[in-house]
C-alpha positions in Angstrom: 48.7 23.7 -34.5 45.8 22.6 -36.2 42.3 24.4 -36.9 39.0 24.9 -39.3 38.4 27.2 -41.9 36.2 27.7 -44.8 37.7 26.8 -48.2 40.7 28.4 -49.5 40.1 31.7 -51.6 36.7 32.1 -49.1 36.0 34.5 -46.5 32.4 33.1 -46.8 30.7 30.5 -49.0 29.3 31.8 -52.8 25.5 31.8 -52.8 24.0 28.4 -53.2 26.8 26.3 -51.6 26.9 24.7 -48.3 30.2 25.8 -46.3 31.9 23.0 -46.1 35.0 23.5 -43.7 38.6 22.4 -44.2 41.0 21.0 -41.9 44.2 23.0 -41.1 47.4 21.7 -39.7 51.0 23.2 -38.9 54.2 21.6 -37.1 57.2 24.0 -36.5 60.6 23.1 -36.0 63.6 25.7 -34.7 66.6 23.8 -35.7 68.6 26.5 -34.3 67.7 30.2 -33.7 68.7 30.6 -37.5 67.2 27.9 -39.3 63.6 26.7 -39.0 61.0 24.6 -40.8 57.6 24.7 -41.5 55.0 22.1 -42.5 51.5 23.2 -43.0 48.5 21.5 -44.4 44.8 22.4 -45.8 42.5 19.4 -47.0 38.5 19.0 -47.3 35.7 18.8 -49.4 35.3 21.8 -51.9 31.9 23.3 -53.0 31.6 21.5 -56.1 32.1 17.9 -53.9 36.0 17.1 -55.3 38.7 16.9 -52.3 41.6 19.0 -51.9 45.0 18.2 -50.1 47.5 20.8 -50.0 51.3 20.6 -48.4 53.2 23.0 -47.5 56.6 23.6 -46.4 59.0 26.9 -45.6 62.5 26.2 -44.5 64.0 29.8 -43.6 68.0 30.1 -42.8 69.6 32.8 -41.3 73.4 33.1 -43.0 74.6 36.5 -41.3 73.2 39.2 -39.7 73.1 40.7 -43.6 72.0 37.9 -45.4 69.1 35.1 -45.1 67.3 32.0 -47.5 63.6 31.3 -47.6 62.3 28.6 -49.5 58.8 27.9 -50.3 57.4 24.5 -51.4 53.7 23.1 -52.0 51.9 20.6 -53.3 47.9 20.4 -54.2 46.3 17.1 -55.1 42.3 17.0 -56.1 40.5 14.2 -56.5 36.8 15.0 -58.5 33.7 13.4 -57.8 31.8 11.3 -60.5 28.7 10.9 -58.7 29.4 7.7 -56.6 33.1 8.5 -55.8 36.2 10.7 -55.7 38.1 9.5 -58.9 41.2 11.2 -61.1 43.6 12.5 -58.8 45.3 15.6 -60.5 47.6 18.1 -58.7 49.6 21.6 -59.3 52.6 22.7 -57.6 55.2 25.2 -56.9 58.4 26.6 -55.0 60.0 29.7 -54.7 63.3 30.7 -53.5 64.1 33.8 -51.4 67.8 35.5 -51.0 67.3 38.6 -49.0 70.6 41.1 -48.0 70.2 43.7 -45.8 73.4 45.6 -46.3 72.5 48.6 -43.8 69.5 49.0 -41.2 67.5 51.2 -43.4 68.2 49.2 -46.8 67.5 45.8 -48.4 67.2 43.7 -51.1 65.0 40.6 -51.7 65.2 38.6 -55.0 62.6 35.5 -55.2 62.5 32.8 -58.0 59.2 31.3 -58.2 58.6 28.3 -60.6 54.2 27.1 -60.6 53.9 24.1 -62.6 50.0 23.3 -63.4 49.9 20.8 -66.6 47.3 19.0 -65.3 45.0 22.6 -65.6 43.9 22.7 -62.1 44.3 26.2 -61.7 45.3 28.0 -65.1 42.2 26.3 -67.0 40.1 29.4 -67.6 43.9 31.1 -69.0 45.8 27.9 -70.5 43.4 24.9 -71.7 46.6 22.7 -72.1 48.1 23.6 -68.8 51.5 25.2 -68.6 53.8 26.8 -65.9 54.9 29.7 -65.4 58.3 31.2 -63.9 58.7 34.3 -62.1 61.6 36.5 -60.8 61.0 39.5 -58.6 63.4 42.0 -57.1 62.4 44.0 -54.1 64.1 46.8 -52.4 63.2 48.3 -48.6 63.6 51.7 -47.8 63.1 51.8 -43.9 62.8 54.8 -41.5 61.3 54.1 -38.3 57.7 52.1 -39.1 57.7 53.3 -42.3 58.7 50.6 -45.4 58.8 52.1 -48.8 58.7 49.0 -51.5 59.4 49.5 -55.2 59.4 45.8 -57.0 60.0 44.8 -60.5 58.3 41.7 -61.7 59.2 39.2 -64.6 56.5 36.5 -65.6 57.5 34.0 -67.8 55.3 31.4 -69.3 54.8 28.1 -71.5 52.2 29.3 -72.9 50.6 32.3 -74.0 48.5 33.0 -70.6 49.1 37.3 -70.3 48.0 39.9 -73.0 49.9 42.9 -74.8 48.3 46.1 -75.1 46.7 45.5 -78.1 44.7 42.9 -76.6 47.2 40.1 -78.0 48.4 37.1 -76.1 51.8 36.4 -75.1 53.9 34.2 -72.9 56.2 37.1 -70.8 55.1 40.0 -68.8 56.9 42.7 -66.7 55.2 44.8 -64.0 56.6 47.7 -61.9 54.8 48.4 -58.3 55.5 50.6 -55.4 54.4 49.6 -51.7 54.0 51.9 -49.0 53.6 50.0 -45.0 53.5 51.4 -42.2 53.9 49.3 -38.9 52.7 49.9 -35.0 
């Protein structure tokens, strides 16, 4: 497949900036009906004139009819503009990996590793001046009954550097958040 889009992150372009489009790209391979790949790709020119090249992959493998893997990989090179040229090529990346059991039809668990590695300060500049990375675990249960999903999730961030605050407004490298997710599906 391949397409256009705007620019990751928008639905439409901030005031000021031409909408400069990007160029979208996925190939799909079905190794078997359990195992398939993934390959995806995004790449233009953003608003401020640098270019942006992101890869993409998702390998998913079916073990049993109880148990599966997912894993996530991606890549994002910029280059920035100096005024005649696209010079200093920097990049971020990350990769997560998904183990999800299903132990009865209206019952699983999903527990995904994440690891984002960004010490060129692409992405966590604003939160990290010095770059960092940050790894996260999550665990994920799924109630089901009929269309209905009920999620509760526990979350553990860890970080290189002090990028979350405490509640006395104090920075600090780990955080933990509990949610709950209600979906419905028709």
């Amino acid at each position: 497949m391949v397409g256009v889009s705007n620019q990751t992150d928008f639905r439409i372009p901030p005031d000021g900036y031409i909408n400069k489009k990007f160029f979208i790209a996925q190939y799909s391979l079905a190794a078997s009906d359990n195992v398939k790949l993934y390959l995806n790709y995004v790449g233009g020119k953003n608003f401020d004139t640098s270019k942006t090249s992101q890869f993409d992959a998702v390998l998913t493998a079916k073990v049993s009819d109880k148990f599966n893997i997912g894993f996530n990989g991606t890549v994002n090179s910029t280059q920035f503009w100096d005024g005649s040229k696209n010079i200093d090529g920097q990049s971020w990346w990350g990769s997560a990996l998904y183990l999800n059991v299903d132990p009865k039809p209206w019952f699983g668990l999903t527990l995904r590793g994440e690891y984002f590695n960004d010490d060129n300060q692409l992405k966590m500049f604003s939160i990290a001046p010095e770059g960092g990375s940050i790894f996260a675990t999550t665990l994920s249960a799924n109630f089901k009954a009929g269309g209905f999903t009920f999620i509760p999730e526990f979350r553990f961030d860890n970080a290189s550097q002090a990028v979350f605050v405490d509640k006395d407004g104090g920075a600090k490298k780990s955080a933990g958040n509990f949610l709950l997710a209600a979906v419905y599906s028709f």
